[in-house]
PDB file of N, CA, C and O in Angstrom:
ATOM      1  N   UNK A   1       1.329  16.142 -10.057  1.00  0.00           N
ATOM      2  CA  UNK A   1       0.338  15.098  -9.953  1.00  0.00           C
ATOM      3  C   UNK A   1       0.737  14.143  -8.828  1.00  0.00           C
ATOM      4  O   UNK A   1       1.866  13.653  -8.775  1.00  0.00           O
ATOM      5  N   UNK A   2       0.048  13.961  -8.181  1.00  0.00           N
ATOM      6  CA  UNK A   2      -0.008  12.547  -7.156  1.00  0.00           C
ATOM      7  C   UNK A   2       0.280  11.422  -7.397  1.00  0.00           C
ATOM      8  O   UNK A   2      -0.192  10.885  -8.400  1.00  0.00           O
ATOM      9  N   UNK A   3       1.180  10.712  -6.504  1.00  0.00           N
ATOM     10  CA  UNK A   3       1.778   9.168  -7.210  1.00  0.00           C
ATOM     11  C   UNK A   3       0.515   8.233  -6.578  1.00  0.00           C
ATOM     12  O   UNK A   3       0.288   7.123  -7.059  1.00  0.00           O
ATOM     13  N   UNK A   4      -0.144   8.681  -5.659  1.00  0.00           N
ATOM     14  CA  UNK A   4      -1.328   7.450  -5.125  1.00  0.00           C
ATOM     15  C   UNK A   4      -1.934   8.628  -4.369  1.00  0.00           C
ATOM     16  O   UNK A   4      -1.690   9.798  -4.071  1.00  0.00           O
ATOM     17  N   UNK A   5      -3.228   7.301  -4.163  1.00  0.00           N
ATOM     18  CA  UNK A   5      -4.487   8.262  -3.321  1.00  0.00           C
ATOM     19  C   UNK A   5      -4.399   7.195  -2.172  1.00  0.00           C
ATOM     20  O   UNK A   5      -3.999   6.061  -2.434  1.00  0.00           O
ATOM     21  N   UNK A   6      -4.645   7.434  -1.326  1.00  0.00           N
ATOM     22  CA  UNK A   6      -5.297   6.519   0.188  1.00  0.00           C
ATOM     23  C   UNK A   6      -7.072   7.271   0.208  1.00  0.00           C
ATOM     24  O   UNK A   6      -7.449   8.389  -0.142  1.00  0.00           O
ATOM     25  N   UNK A   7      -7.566   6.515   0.569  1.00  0.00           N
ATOM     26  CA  UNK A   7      -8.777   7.005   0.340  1.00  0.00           C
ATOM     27  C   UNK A   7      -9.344   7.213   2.058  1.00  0.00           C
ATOM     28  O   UNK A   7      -9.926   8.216   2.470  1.00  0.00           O
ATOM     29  N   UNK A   8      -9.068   6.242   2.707  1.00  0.00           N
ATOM     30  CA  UNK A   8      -9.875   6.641   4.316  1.00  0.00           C
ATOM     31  C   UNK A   8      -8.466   7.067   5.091  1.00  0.00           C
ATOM     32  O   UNK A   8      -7.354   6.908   4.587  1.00  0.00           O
ATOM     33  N   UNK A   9      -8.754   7.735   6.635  1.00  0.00           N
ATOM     34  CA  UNK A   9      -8.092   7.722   7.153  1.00  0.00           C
ATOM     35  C   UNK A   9      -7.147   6.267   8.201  1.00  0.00           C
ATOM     36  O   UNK A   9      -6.104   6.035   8.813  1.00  0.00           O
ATOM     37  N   UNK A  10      -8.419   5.676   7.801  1.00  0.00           N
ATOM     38  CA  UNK A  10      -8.123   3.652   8.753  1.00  0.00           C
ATOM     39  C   UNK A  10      -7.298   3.320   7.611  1.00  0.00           C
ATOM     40  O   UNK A  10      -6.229   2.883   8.037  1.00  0.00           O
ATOM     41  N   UNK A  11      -7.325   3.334   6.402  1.00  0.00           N
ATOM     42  CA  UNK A  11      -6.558   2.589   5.743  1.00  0.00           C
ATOM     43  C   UNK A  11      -5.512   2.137   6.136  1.00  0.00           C
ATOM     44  O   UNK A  11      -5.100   2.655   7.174  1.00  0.00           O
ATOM     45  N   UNK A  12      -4.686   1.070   5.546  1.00  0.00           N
ATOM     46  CA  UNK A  12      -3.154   0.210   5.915  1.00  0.00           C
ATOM     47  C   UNK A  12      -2.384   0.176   4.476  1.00  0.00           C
ATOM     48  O   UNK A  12      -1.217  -0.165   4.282  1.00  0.00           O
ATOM     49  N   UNK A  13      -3.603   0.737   3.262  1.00  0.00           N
ATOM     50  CA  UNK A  13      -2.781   0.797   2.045  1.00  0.00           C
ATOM     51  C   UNK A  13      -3.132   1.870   1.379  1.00  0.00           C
ATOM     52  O   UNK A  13      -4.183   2.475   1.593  1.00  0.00           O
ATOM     53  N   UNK A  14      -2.215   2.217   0.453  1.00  0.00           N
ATOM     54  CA  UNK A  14      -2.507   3.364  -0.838  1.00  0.00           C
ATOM     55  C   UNK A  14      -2.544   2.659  -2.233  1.00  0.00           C
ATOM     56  O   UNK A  14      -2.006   1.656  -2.704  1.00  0.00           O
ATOM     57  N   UNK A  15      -3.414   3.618  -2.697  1.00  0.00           N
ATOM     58  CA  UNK A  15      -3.521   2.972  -4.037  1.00  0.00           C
ATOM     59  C   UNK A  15      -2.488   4.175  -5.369  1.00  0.00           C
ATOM     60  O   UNK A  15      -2.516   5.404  -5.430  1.00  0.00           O
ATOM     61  N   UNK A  16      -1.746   3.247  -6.187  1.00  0.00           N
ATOM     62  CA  UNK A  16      -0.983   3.787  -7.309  1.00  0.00           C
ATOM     63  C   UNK A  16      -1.817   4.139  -7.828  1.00  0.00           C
ATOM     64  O   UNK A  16      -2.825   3.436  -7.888  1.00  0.00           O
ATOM     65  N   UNK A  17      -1.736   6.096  -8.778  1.00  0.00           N
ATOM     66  CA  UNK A  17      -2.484   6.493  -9.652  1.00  0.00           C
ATOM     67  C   UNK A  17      -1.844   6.200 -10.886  1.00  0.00           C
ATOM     68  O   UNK A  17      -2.533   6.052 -11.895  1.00  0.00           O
ATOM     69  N   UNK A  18      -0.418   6.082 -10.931  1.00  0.00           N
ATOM     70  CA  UNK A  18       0.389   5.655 -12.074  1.00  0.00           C
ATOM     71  C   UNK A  18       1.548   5.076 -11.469  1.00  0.00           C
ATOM     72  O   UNK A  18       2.060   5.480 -10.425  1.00  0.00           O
ATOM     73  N   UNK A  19       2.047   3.860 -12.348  1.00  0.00           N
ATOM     74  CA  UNK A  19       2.886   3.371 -12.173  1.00  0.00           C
ATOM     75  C   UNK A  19       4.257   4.204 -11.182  1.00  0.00           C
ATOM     76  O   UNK A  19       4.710   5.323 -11.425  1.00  0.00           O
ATOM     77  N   UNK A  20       4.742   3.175  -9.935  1.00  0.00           N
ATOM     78  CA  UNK A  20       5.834   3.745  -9.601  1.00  0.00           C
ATOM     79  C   UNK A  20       6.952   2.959  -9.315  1.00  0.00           C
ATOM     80  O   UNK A  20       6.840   1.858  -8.777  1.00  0.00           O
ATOM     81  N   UNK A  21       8.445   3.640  -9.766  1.00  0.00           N
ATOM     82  CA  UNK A  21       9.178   2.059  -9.515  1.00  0.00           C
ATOM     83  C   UNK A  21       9.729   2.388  -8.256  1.00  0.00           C
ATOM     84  O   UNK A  21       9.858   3.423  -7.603  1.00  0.00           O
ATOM     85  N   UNK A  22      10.148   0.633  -8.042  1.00  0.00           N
ATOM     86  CA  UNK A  22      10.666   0.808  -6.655  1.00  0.00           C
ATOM     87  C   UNK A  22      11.941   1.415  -6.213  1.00  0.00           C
ATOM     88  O   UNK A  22      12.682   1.687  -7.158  1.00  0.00           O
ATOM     89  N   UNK A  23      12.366   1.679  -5.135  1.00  0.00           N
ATOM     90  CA  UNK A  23      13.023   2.740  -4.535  1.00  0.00           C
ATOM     91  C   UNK A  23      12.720   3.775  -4.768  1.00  0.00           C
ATOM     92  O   UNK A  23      13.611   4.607  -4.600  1.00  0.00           O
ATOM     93  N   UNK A  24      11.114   4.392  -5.353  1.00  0.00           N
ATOM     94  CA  UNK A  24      10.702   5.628  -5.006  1.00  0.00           C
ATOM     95  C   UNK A  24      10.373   5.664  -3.876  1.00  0.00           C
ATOM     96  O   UNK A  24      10.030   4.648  -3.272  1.00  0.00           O
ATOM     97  N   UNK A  25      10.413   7.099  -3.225  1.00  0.00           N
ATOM     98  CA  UNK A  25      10.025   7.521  -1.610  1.00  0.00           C
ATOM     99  C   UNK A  25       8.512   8.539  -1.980  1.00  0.00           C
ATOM    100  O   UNK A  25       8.511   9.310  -2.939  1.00  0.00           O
ATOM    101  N   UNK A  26       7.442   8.395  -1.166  1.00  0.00           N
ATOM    102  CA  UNK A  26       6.173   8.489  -1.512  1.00  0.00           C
ATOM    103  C   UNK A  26       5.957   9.562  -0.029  1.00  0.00           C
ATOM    104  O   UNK A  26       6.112   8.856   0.968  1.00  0.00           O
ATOM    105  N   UNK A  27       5.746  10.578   0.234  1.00  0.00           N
ATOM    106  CA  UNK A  27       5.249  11.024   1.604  1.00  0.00           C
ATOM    107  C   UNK A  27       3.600  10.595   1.835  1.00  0.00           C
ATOM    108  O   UNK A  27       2.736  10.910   1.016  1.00  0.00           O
ATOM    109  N   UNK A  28       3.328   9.864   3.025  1.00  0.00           N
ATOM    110  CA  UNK A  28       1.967   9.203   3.275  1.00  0.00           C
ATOM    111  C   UNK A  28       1.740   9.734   4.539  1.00  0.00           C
ATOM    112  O   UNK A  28       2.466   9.122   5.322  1.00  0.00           O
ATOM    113  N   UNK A  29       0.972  10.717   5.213  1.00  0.00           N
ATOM    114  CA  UNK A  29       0.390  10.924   6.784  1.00  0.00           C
ATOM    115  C   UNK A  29       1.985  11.796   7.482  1.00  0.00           C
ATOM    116  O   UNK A  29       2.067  11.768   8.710  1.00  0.00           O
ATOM    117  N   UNK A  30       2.917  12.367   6.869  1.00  0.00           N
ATOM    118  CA  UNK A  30       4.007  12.647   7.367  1.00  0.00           C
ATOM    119  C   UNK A  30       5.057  11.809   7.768  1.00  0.00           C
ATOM    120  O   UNK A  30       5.883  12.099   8.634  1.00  0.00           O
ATOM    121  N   UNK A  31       5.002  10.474   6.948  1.00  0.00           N
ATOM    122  CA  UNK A  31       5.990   9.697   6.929  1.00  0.00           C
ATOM    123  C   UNK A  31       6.217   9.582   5.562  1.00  0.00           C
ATOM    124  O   UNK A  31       5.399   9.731   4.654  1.00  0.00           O
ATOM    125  N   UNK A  32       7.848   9.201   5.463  1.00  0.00           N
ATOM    126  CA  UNK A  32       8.334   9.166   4.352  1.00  0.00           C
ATOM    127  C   UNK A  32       8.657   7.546   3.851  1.00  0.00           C
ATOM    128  O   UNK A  32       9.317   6.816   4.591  1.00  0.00           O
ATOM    129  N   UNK A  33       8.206   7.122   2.716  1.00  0.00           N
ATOM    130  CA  UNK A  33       8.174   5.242   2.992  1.00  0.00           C
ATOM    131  C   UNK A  33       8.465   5.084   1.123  1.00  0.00           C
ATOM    132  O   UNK A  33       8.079   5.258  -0.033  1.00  0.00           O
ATOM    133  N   UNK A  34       9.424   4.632   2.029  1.00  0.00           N
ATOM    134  CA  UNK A  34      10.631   3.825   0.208  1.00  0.00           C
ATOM    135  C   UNK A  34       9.996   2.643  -0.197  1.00  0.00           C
ATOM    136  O   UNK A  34      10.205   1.663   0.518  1.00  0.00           O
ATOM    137  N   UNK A  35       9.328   2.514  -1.096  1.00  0.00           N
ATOM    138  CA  UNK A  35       8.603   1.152  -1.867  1.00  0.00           C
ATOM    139  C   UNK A  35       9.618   0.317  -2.203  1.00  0.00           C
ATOM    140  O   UNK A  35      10.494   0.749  -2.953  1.00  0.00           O
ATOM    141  N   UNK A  36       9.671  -0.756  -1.810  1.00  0.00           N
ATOM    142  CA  UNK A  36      10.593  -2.087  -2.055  1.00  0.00           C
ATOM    143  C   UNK A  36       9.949  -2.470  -3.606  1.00  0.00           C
ATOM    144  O   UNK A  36      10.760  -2.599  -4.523  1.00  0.00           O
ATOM    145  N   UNK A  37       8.791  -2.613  -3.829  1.00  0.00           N
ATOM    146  CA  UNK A  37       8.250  -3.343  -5.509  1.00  0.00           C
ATOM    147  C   UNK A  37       8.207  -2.103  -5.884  1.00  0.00           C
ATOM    148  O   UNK A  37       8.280  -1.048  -5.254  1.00  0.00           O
ATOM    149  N   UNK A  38       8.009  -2.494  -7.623  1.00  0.00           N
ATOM    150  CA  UNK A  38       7.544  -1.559  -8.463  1.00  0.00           C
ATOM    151  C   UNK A  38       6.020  -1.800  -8.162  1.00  0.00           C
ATOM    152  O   UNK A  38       5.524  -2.915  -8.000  1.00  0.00           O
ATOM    153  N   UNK A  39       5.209  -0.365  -8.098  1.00  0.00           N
ATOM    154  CA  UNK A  39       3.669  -0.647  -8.123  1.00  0.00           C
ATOM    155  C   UNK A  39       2.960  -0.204  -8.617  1.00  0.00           C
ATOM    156  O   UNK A  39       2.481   0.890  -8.321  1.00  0.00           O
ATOM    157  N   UNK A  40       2.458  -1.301 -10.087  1.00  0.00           N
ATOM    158  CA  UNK A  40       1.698  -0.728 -11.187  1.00  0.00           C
ATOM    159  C   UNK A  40       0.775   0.404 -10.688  1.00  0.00           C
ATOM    160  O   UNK A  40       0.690   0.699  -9.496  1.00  0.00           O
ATOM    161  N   UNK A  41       0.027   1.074 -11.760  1.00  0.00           N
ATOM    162  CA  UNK A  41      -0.617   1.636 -11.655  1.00  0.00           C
ATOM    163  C   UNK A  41      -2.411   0.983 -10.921  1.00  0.00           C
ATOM    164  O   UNK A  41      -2.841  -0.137 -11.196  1.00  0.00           O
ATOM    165  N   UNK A  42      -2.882   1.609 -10.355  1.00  0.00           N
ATOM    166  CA  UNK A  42      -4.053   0.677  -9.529  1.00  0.00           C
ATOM    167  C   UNK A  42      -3.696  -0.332  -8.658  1.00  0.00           C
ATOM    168  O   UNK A  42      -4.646  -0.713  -7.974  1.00  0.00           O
ATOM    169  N   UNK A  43      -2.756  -0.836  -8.472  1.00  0.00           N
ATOM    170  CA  UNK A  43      -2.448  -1.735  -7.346  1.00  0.00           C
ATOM    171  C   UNK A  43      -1.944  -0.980  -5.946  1.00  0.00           C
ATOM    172  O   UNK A  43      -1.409   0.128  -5.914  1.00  0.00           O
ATOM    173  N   UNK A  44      -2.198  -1.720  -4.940  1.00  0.00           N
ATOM    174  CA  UNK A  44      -1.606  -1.222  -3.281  1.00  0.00           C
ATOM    175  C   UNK A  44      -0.530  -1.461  -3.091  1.00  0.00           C
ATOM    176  O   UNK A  44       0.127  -2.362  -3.612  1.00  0.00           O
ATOM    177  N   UNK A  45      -0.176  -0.655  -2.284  1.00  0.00           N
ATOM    178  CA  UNK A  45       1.283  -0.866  -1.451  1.00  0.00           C
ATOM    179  C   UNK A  45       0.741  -0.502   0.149  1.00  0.00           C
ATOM    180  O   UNK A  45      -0.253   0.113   0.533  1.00  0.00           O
ATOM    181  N   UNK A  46       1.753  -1.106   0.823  1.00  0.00           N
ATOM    182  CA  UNK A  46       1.720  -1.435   2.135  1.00  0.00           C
ATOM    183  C   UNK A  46       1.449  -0.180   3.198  1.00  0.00           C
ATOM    184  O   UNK A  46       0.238  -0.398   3.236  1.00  0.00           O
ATOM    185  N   UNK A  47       1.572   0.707   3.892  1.00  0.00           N
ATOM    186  CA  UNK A  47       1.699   2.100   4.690  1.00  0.00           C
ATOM    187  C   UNK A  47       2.387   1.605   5.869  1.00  0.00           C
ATOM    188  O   UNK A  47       2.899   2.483   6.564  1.00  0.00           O
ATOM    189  N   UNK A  48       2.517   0.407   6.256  1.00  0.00           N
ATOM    190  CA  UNK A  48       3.181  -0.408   7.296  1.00  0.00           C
ATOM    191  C   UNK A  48       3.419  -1.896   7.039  1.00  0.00           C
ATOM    192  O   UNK A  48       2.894  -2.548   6.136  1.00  0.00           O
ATOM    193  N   UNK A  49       4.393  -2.403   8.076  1.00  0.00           N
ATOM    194  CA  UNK A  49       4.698  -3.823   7.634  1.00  0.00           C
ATOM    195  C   UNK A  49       3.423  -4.447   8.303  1.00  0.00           C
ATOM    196  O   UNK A  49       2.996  -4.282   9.446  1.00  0.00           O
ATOM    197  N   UNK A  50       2.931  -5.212   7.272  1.00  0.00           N
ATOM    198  CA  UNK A  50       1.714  -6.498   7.599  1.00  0.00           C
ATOM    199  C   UNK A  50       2.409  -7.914   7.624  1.00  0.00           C
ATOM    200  O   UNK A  50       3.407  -8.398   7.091  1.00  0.00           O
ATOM    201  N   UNK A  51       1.460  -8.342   8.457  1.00  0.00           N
ATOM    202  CA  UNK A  51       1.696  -9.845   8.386  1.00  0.00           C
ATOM    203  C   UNK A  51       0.485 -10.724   7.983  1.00  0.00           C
ATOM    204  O   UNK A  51      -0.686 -10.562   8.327  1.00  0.00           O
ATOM    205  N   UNK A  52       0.972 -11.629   7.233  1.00  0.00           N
ATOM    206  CA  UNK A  52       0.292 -12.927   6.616  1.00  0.00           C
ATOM    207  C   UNK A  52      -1.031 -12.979   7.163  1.00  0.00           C
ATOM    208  O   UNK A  52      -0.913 -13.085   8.384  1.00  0.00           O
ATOM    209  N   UNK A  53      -2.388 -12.951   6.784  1.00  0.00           N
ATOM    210  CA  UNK A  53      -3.873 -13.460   7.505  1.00  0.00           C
ATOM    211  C   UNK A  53      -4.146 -11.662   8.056  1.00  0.00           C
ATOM    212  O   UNK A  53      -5.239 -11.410   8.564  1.00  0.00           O
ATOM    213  N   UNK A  54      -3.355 -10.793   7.946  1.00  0.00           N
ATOM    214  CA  UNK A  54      -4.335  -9.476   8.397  1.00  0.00           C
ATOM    215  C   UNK A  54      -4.956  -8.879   7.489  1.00  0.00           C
ATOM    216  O   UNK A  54      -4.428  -8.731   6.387  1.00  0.00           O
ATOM    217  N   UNK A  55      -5.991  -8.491   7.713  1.00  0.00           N
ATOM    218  CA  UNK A  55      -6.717  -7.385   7.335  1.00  0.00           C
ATOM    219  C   UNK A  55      -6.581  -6.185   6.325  1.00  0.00           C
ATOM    220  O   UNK A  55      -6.280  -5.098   6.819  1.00  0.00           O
ATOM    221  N   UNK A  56      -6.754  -6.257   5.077  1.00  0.00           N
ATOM    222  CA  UNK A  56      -6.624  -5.350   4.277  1.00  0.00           C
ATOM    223  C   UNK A  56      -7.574  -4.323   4.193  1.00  0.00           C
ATOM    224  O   UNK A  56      -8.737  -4.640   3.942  1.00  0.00           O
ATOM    225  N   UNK A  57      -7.185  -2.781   4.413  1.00  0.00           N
ATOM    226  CA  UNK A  57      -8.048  -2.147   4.920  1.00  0.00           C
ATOM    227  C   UNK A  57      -8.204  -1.051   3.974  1.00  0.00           C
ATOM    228  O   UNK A  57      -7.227  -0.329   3.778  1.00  0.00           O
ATOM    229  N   UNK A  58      -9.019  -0.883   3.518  1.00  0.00           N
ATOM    230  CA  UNK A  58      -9.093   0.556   1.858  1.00  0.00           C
ATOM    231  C   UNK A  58     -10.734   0.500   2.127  1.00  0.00           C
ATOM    232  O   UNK A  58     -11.464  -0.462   2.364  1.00  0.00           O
ATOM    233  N   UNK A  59     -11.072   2.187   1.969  1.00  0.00           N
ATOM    234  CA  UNK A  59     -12.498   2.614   2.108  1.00  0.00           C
ATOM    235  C   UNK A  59     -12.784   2.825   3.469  1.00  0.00           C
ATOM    236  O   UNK A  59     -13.773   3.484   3.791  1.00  0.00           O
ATOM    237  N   UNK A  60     -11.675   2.109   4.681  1.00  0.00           N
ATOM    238  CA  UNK A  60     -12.248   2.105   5.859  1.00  0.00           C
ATOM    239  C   UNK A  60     -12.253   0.857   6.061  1.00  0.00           C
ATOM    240  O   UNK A  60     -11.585   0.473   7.021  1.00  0.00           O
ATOM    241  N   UNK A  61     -12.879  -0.020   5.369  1.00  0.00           N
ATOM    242  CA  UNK A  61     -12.956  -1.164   5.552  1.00  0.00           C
ATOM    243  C   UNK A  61     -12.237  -2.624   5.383  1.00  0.00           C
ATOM    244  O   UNK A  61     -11.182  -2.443   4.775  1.00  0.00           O
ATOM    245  N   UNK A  62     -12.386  -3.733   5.638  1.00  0.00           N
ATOM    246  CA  UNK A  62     -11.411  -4.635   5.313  1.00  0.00           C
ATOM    247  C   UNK A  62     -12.003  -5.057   4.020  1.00  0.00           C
ATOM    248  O   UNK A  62     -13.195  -4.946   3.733  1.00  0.00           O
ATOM    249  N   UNK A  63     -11.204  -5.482   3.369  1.00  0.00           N
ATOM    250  CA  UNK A  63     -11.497  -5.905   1.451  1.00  0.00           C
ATOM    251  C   UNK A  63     -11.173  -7.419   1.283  1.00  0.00           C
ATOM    252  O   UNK A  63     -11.827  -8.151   0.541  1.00  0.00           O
ATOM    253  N   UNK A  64      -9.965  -7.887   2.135  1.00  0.00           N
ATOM    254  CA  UNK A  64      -9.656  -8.909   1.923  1.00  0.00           C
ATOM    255  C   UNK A  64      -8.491  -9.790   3.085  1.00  0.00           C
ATOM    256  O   UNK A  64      -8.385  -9.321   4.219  1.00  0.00           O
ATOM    257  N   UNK A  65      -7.841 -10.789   2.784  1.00  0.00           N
ATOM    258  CA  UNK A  65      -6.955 -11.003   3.951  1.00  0.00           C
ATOM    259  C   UNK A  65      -5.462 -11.235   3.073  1.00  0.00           C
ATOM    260  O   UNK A  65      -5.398 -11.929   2.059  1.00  0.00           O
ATOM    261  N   UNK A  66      -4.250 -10.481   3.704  1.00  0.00           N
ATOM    262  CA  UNK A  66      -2.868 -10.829   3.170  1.00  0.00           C
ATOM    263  C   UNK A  66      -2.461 -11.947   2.817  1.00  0.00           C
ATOM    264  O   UNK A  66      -2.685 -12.618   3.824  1.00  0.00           O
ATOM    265  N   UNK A  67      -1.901 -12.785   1.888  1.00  0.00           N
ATOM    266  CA  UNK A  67      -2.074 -14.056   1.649  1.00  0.00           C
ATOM    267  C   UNK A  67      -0.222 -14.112   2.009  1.00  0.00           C
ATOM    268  O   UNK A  67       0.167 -15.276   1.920  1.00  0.00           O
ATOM    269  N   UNK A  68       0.661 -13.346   2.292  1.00  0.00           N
ATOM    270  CA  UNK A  68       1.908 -13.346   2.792  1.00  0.00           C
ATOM    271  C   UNK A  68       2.270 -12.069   3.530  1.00  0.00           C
ATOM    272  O   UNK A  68       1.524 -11.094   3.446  1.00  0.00           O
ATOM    273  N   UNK A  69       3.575 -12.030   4.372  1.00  0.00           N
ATOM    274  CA  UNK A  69       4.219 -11.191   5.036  1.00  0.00           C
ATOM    275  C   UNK A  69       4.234  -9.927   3.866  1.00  0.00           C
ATOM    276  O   UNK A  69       4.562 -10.147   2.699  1.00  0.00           O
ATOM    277  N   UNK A  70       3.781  -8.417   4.424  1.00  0.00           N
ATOM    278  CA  UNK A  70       4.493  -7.512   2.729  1.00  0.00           C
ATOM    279  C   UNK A  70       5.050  -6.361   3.896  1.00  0.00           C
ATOM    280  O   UNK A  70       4.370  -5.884   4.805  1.00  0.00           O
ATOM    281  N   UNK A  71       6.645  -6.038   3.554  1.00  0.00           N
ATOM    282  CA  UNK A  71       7.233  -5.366   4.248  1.00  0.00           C
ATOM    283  C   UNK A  71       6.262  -3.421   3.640  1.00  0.00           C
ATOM    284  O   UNK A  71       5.503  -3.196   2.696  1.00  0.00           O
ATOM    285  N   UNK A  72       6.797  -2.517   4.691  1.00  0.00           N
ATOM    286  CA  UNK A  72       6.196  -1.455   4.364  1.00  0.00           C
ATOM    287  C   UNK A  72       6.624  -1.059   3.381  1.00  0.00           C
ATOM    288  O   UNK A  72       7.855  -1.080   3.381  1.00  0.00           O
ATOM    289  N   UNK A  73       5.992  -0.530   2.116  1.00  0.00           N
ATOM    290  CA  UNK A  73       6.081  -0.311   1.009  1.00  0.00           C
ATOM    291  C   UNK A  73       5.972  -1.514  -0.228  1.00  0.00           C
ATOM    292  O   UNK A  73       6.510  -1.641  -1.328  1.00  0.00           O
ATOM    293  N   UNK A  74       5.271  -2.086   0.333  1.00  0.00           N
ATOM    294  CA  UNK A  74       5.627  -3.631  -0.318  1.00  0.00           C
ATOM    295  C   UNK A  74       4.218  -3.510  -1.554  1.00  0.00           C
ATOM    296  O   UNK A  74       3.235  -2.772  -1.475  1.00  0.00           O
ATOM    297  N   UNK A  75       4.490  -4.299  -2.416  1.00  0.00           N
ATOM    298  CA  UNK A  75       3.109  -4.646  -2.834  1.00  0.00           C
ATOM    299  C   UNK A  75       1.896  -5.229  -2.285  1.00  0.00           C
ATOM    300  O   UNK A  75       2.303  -5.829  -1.290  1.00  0.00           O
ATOM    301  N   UNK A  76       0.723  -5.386  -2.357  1.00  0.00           N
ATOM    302  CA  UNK A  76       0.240  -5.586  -1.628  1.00  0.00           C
ATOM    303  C   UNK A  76      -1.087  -6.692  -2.930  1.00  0.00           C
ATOM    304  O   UNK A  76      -1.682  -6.377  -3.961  1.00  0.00           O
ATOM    305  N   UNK A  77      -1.013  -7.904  -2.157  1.00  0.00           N
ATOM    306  CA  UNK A  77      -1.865  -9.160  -2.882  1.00  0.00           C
ATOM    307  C   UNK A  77      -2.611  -9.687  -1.583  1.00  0.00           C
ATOM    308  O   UNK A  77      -2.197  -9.914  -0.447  1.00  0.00           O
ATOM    309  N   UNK A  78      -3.639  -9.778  -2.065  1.00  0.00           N
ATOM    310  CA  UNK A  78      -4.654 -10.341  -0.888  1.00  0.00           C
ATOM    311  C   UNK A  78      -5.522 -11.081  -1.700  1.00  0.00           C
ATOM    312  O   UNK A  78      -5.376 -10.978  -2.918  1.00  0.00           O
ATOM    313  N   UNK A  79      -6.733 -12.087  -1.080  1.00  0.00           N
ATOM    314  CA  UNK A  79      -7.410 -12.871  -1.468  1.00  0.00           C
ATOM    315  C   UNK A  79      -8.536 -12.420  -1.053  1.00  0.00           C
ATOM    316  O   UNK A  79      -9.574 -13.036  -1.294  1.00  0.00           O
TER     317      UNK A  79
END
């Protein structure tokens, strides 16, 4: 079974299908990316390091804006 789905190819995040803890390694696009948080199930994690005020991008589209720095693999909280 799959630990997350990314749904577009633009995306900047994946979404958890079930809970994963951190220091799991996840293969995403042929990179291999060690999650710093644990990330419940349904929540995002990062695919690259973002910074504060960018663009959260799932569906293709932007959803929301980063409300802090989230290193790659990071959790991911936006407003």
């Amino acid at each position: 079974m799959a630990d997350f789905i990314k749904i577009n190819a633009a995306d900047n995040v994946a979404v958890a299908i079930h809970d994963i803890e951190a220091d799991s390694t996840v293969a995403v696009d042929g990179m291999n990316i060690s999650l710093c948080d644990r990330i419940p199930a349904g929540h995002k994690f990062a695919l690259r390091a973002m910074q504060a005020g960018e663009d959260v991008i799932k569906y293709g589209f932007p959803i929301g804006h980063l409300l802090s720095d989230v290193p790659q693999g990071g959790l991911v909280d936006h407003s």
